[in-house]
C-alpha positions as CSV (number, residue, x, y, z in Angstrom):
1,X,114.5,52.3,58.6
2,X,115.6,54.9,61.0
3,X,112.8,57.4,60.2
4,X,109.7,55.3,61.6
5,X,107.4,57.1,64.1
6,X,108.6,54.7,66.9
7,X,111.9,55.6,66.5
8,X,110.9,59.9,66.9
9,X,109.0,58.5,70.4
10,X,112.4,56.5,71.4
11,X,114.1,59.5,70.9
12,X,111.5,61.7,72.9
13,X,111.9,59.6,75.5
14,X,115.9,59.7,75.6
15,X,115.7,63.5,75.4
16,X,113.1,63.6,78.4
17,X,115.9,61.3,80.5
18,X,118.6,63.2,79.6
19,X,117.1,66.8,80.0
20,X,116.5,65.7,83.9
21,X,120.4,66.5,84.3
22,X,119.4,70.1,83.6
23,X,115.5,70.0,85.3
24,X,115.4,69.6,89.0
25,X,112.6,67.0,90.8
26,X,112.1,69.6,93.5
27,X,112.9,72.7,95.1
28,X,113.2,73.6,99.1
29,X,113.0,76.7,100.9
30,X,115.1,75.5,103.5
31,X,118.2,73.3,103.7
32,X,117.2,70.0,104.4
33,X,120.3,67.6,105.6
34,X,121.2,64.8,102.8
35,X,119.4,65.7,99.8
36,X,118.5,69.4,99.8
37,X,122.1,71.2,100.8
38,X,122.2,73.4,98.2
39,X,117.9,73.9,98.3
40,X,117.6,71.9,95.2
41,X,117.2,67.5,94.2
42,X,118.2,66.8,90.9
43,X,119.7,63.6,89.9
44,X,123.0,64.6,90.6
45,X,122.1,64.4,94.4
46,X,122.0,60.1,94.4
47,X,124.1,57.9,92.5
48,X,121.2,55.7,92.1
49,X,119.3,58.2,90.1
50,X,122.1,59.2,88.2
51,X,122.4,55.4,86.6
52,X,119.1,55.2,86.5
53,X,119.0,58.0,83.8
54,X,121.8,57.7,82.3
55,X,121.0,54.0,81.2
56,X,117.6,55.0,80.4
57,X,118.2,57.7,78.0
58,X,121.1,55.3,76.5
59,X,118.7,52.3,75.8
60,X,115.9,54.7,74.1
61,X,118.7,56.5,72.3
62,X,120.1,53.1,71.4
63,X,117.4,51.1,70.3
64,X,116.5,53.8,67.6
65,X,119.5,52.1,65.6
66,X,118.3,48.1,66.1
67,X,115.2,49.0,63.7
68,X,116.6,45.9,61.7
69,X,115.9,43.6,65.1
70,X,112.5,44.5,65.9
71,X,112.8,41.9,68.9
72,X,115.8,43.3,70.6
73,X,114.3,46.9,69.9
74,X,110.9,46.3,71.8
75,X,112.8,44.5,74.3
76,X,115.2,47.3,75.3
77,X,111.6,49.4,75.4
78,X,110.3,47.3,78.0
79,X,113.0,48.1,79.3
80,X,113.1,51.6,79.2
81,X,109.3,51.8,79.9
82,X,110.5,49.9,83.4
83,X,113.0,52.6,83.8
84,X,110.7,55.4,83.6
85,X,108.7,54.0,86.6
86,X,111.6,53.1,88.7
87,X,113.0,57.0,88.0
88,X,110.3,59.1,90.4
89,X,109.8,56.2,92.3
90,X,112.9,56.0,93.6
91,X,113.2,59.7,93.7
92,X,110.7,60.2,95.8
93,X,111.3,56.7,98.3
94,X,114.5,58.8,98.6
95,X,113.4,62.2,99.9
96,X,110.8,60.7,102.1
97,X,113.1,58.1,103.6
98,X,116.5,60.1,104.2
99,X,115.3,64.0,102.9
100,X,112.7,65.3,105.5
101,X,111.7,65.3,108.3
102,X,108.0,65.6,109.4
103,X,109.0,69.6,109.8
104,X,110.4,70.3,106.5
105,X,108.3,68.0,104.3
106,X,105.8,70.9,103.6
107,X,109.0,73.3,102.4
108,X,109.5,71.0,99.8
109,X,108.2,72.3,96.4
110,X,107.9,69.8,93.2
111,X,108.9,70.9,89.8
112,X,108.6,70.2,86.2
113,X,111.3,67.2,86.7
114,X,109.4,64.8,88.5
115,X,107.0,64.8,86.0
116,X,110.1,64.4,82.7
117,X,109.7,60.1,83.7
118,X,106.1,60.8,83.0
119,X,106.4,61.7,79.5
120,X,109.3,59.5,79.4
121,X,106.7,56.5,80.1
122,X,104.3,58.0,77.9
123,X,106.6,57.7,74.7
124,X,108.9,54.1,75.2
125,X,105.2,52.6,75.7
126,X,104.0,54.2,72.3
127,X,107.3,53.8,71.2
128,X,106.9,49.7,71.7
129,X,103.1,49.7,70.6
130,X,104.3,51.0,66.8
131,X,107.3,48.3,66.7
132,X,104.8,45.6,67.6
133,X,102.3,46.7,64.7
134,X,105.4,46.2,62.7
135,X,106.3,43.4,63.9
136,X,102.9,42.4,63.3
137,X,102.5,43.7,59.6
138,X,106.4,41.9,58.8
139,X,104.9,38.6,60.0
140,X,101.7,39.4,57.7
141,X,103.8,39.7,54.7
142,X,105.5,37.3,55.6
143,X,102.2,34.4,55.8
144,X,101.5,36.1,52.0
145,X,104.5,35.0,50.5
């Protein structure tokens, strides 16, 4: 059924991915060369990001509809949970690596975006904790019959 709880957390979680194209990860007060041109890093700024989110919000949005392969479904929140740590990691390997220099690196402000993969993390791994219990409770019934 589509209306389990861990289907309302994988859909959380796709929201908080796709609500980063909106939500910047940080702000500057200064233009910094490669990332901060226009004083703002959103995931439009690095391709890698950009996939990153995009495939995250699609597997959370799309295992909602594989609640008849339980399997596949906490699989593809693995994945997703995976996703949500690789996000601000690499978001923030990038602006330390190619964004600042030792100069700006106290001009950059972080905002409510960098913390989205947070909450994203927070619901795929609740999201694959209630698929498991029913995986669990299937495989119960199953044993009774």
């Amino acid at each position: 059924m589509i209306q389990r709880v861990q289907s309302i957390f994988l859909f959380l979680s796709g929201i908080s991915f796709f609500s980063l194209f909106g939500i910047p990860f940080a702000t500057s007060s200064v233009p910094v060369p490669n990332l901060f041109n226009d004083l703002i890093y959103n995931v439009q700024d690095n391709a890698i990001l950009m996939v990153l989110c995009v495939l995250g919000g699609v597997l959370s949005i799309g295992a909602i509809f594989l609640f008849n392969n339980r399997g596949l479904q906490l699989k593809m929140s693995y994945v997703v949970t995976v996703m949500s740590i690789l996000l601000p990691l690499v978001a923030v390997l990038l602006v330390t690596n190619e964004g600042t220099g030792t100069a700006n690196f106290d001009k950059i402000d972080d905002k409510l975006g960098i913390y989205l993969p947070v909450l994203s993390l927070i619901f795929s791994i609740l999201a694959a904790r209630f698929i498991q219990k029913d995986e669990n409770t299937v495989r119960s019934m199953d044993r009774l019959r």
